[in-house]
C-alpha positions as CSV (number, residue, x, y, z in Angstrom):
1,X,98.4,198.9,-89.7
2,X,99.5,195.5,-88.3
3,X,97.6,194.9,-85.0
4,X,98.3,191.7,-83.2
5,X,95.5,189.1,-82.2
6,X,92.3,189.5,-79.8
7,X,94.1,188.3,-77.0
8,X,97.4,189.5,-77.4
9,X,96.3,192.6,-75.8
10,X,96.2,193.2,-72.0
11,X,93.6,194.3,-70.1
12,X,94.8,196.7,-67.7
13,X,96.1,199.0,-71.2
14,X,95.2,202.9,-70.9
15,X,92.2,203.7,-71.5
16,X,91.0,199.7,-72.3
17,X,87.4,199.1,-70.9
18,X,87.2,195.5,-71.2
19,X,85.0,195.9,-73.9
20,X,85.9,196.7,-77.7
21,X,82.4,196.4,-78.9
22,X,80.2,199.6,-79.1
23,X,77.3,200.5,-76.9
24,X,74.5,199.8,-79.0
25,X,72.0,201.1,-76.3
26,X,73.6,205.0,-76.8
27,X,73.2,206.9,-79.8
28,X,72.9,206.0,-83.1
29,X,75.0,202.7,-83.2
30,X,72.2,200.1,-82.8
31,X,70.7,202.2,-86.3
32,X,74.0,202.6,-88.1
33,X,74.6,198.6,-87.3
34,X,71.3,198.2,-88.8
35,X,71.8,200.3,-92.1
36,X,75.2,198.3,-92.3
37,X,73.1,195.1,-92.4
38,X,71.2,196.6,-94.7
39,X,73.4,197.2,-97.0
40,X,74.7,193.9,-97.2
41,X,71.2,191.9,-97.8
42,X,71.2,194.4,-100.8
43,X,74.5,193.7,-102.3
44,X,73.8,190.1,-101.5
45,X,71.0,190.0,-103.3
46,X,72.3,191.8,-106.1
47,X,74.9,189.5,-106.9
48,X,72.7,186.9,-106.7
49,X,70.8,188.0,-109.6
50,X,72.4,189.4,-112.3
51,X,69.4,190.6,-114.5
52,X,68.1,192.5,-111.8
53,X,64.9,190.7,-111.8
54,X,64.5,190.8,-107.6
55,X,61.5,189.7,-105.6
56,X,61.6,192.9,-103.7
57,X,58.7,191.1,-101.4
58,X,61.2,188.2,-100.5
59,X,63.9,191.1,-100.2
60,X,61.9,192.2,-97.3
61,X,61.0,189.4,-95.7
62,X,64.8,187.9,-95.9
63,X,65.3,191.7,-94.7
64,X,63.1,191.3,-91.6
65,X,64.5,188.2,-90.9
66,X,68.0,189.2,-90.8
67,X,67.6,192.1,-89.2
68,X,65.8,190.6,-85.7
69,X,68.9,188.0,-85.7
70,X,71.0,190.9,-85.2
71,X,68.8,192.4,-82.7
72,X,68.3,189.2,-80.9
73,X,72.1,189.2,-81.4
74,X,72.7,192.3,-79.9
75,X,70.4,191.5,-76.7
76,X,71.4,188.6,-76.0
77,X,75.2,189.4,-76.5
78,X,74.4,192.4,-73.8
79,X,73.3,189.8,-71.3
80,X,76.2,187.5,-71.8
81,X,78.6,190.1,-71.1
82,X,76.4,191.8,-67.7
83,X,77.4,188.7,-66.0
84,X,81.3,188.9,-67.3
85,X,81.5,192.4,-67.4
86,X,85.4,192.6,-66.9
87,X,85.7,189.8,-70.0
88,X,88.9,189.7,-71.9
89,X,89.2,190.5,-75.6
90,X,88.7,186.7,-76.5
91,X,85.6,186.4,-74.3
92,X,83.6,189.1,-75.6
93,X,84.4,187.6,-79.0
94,X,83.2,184.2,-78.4
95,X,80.3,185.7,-76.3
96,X,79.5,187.5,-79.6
97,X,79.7,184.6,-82.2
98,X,77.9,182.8,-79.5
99,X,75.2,185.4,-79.1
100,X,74.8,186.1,-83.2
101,X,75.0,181.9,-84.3
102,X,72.6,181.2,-81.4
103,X,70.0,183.9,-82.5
104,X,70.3,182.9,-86.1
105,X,69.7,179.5,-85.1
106,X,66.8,180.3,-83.6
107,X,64.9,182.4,-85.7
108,X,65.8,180.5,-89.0
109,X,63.8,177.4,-87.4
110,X,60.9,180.1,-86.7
111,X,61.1,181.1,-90.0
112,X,61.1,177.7,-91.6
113,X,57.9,177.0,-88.9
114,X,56.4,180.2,-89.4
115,X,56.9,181.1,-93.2
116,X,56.8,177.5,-95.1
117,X,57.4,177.6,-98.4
118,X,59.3,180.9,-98.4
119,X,62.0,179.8,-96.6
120,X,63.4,176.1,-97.6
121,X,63.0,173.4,-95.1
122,X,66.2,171.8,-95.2
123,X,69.5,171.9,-92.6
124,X,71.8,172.9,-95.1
125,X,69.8,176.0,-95.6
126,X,70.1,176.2,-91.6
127,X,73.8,175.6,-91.7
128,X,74.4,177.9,-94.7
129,X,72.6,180.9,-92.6
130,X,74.7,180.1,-89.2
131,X,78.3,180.0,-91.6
132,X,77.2,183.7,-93.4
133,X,76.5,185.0,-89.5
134,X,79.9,183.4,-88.0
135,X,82.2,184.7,-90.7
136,X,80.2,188.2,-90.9
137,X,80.1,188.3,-87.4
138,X,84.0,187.8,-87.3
139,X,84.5,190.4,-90.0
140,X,82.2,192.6,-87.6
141,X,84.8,191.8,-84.5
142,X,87.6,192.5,-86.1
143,X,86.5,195.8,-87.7
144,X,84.8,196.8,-84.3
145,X,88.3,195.9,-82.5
146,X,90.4,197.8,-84.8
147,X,88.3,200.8,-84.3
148,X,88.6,200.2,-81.1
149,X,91.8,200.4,-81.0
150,X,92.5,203.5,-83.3
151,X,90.1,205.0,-80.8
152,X,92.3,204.1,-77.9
153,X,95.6,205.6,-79.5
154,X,93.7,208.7,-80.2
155,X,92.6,209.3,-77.0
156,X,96.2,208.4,-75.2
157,X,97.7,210.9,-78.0
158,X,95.2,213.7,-76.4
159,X,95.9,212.6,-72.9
160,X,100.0,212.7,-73.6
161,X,98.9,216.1,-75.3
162,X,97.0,217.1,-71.9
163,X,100.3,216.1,-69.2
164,X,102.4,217.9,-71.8
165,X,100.2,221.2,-71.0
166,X,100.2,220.6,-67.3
167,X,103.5,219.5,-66.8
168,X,105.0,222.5,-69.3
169,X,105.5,225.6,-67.1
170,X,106.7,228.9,-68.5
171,X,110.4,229.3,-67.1
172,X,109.9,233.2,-67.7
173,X,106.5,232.8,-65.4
174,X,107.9,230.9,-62.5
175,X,111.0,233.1,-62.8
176,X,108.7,236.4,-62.4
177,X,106.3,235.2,-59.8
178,X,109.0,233.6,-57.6
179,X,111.2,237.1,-57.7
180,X,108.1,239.3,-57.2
181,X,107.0,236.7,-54.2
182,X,110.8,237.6,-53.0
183,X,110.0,241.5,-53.3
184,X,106.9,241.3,-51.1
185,X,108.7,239.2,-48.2
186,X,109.9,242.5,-46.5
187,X,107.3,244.4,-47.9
188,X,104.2,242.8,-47.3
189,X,104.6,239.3,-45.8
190,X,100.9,238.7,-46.0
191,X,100.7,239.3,-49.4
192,X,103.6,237.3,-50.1
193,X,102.6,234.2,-48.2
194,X,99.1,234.4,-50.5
195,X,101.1,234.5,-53.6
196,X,102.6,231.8,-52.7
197,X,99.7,229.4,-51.8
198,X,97.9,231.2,-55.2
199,X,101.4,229.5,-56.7
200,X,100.9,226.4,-55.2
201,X,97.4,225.9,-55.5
202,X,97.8,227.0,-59.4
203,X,100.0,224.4,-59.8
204,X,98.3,221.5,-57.6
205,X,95.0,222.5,-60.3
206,X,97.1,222.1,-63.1
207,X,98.6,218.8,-62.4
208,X,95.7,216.7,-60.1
209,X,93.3,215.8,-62.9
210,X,93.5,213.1,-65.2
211,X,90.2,213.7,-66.9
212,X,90.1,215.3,-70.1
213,X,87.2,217.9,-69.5
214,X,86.6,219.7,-66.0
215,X,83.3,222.8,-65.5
216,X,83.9,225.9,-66.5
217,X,84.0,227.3,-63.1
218,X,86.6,225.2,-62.7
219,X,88.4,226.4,-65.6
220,X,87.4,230.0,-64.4
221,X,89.5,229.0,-61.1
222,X,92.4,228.1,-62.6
223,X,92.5,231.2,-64.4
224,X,92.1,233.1,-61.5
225,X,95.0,231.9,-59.5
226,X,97.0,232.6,-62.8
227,X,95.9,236.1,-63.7
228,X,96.2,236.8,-59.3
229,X,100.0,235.7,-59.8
230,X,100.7,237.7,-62.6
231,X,99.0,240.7,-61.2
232,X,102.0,240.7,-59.0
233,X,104.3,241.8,-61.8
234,X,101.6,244.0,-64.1
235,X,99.8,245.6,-61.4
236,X,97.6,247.9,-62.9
237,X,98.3,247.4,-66.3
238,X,96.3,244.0,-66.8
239,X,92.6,243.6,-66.6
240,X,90.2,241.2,-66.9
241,X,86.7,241.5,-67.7
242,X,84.9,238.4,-67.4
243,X,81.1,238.4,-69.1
244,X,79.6,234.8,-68.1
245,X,75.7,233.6,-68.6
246,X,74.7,232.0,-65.8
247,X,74.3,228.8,-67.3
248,X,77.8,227.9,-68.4
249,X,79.5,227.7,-64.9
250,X,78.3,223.9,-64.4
251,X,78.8,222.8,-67.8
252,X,81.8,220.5,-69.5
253,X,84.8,222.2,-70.7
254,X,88.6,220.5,-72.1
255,X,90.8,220.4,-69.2
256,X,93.6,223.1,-69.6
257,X,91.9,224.8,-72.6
258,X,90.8,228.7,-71.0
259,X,94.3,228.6,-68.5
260,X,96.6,228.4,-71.5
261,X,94.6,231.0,-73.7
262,X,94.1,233.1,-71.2
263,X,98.1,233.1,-70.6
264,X,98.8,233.6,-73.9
265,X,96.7,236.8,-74.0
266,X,99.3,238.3,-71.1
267,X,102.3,236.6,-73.0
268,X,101.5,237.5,-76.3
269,X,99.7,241.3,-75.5
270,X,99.4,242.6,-72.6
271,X,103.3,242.0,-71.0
272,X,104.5,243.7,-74.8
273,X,102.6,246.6,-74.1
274,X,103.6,249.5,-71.6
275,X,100.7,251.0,-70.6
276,X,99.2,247.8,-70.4
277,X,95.6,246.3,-71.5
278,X,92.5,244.5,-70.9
279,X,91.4,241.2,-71.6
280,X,87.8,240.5,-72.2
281,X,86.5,237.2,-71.8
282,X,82.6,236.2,-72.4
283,X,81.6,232.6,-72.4
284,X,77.6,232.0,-73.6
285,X,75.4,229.1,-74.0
286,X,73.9,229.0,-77.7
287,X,71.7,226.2,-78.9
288,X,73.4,223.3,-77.1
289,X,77.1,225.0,-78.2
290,X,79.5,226.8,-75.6
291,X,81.2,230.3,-77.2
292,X,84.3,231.5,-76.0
293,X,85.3,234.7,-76.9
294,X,88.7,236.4,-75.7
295,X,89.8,239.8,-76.7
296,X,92.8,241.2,-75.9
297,X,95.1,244.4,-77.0
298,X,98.1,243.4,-79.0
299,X,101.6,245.4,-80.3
300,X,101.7,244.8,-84.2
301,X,105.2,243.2,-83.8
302,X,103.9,240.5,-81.5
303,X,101.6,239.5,-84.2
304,X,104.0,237.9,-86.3
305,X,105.4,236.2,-83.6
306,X,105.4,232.2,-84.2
307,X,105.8,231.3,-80.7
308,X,102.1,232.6,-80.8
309,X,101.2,230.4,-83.4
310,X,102.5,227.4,-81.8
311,X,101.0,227.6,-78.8
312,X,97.4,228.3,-80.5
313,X,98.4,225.2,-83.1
314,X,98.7,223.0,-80.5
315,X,95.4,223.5,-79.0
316,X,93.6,223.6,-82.0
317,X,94.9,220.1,-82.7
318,X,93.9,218.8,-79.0
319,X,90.4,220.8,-79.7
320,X,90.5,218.8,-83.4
321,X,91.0,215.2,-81.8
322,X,88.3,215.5,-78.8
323,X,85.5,217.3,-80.9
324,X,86.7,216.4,-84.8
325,X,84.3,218.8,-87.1
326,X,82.0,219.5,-84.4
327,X,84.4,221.9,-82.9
328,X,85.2,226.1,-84.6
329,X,88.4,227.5,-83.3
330,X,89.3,230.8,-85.0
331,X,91.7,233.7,-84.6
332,X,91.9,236.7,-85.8
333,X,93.9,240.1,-85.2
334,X,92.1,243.3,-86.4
335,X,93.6,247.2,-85.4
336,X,95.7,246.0,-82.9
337,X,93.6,243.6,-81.0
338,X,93.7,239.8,-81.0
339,X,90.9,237.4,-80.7
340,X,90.3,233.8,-80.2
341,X,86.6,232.1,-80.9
342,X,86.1,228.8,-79.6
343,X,82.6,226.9,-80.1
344,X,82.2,223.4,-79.1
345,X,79.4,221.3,-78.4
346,X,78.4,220.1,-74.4
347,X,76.7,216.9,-75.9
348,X,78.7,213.8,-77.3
349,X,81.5,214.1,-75.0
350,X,83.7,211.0,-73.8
């Protein structure tokens, strides 16, 4: 992957922050950065001494003293950039090499005051420590930009995924709610006129949000304006039984996730059946995880169907990218009934 410069990049890009350096105060990072460092004394000190013959107490006072110039790094780096926090690409990498050559500085001179004899008093051994931080430290930028960056595609890849959802609207849908919305005009004018503001309001959901996860009861909205629509047409003949814990209603859930699989349930089943069906839907909260389970009856030609398969493959590959192996997304068809279980966790979510 060929990836231009630092500064080549402009700020007001999708997605861009400002900032292509992690947050070291959430989650693991500040620990993983300091395995990472680990890692390197070790290898560094390996191929330093070929018989193996290592002073494992210097190891770990060379240890300690690397690894609170990359926490002083890390805090004063955080300071620099809460006065610029809108800092270009190039800034916050010559606030970093700033931060890390300052810090190393500074605590080799303790060291040399604090630990004589272990350390060697001399300023090539000071110069020596602040060229091994500046050139790890730029090997550190770059790999942290990079990431960065891959992030940044991934995420506009799910968010082109996401308008793709909102902005793809079954022709055979709008075609049947518009022509039983015409049926009710002379019928039942204020049933028709609620259809219609169901219509609009289904589609003013489906379109207004840019954020890639929304509450459940917000989901559970959508879903509702949908399934009152189609009721139009089926009447009778399509169900829904939702069984909710009380908990779920407030929590996170991908944005156009239940609406589409909900829709494919009276695509795929009920619409192919004549007497009709119900769909059973039952959302839980288990041990930090939200379960989805939908049910719904199914003709055993529709099975095979790959439209059906298309539409499930697609959001099992947007469920994929925001949740990676975190996320279960199963089907399964079983004596004419279909059913989709989704699992995903409500923690870790950008």
């Amino acid at each position: 992957m060929n990836l231009p410069p630092f500064e080549n990049y402009k700020e007001e890009e999708s997605f861009y922050t400002g900032n292509f350096l992690p947050d070291f105060t959430k989650g693991t990072s500040i620990v993983h950065l300091m395995l990472l460092v680990e890692l390197v004394i070790l290898m560094l000190e390996l191929s330093i001494d070929s018989n193996f013959d290592i002073d494992w107490q210097l190891v770990g006072v060379r240890s300690f003293f690397v690894q609170i110039a990359v926490l002083s790094s890390v805090a004063i780096n955080g300071i620099l950039l809460s006065f610029y926090p809108q800092g270009g690409n190039f800034k916050i990498a010559l606030f970093a090499l700033i931060s890390v050559t300052t810090a190393t500085l500074a605590i080799s001179v303790l060291s040399q005051i604090i630990f004589p004899g272990v350390f060697p008093d001399e300023y090539l051994w000071l110069l020596r420590n602040l060229s091994i931080a500046f050139l790890l430290t730029s090997i550190l930028l770059r790999y942290f930009f990079i990431l960065n960056r891959i992030k940044i595609l991934e995420r506009n890849n799910i968010e082109s995924s996401l308008d793709s959802l909102r902005a793809r609207i079954r022709p055979h849908f709008l075609f049947n709610a518009l022509n039983s919305i015409a049926s009710l005009i002379f019928v039942d004018q204020k049933k028709a006129e609620k259809a219609l503001e169901n219509l609009a309001s289904l589609f003013r959901s489906s379109l207004k949000t840019s954020e890639l996860y929304e509450t459940v009861n917000q989901e559970i909205e959508r879903c509702e304006l949908y399934l009152a629509i189609e009721a139009l047409r089926f009447g009778d003949r399509l169900k829904v039984k939702w069984t909710l814990d009380e908990e779920v209603h407030s929590l996170p859930m991908p944005a156009m996730i239940l609406q589409p699989l909900i829709e494919n349930s009276v695509y795929h089943g009920i619409s192919e059946l004549p007497q009709g069906g119900t769909i059973r839907v039952n959302l839980a909260l288990v041990n930090q995880n939200v379960l989805l389970d939908i049910e719904n009856p199914m003709s055993e030609d529709k099975a095979c169907n790959p439209g059906l398969n298309i539409a499930l493959d697609n959001i099992a590959r947007r469920l994929k990218a925001l949740y990676a192996d975190s996320v279960n997304f199963t089907i399964s068809i079983d004596s004419g009934m279909f059913s989709v279980q989704l699992r995903y966790p409500i923690v870790n979510q950008a």
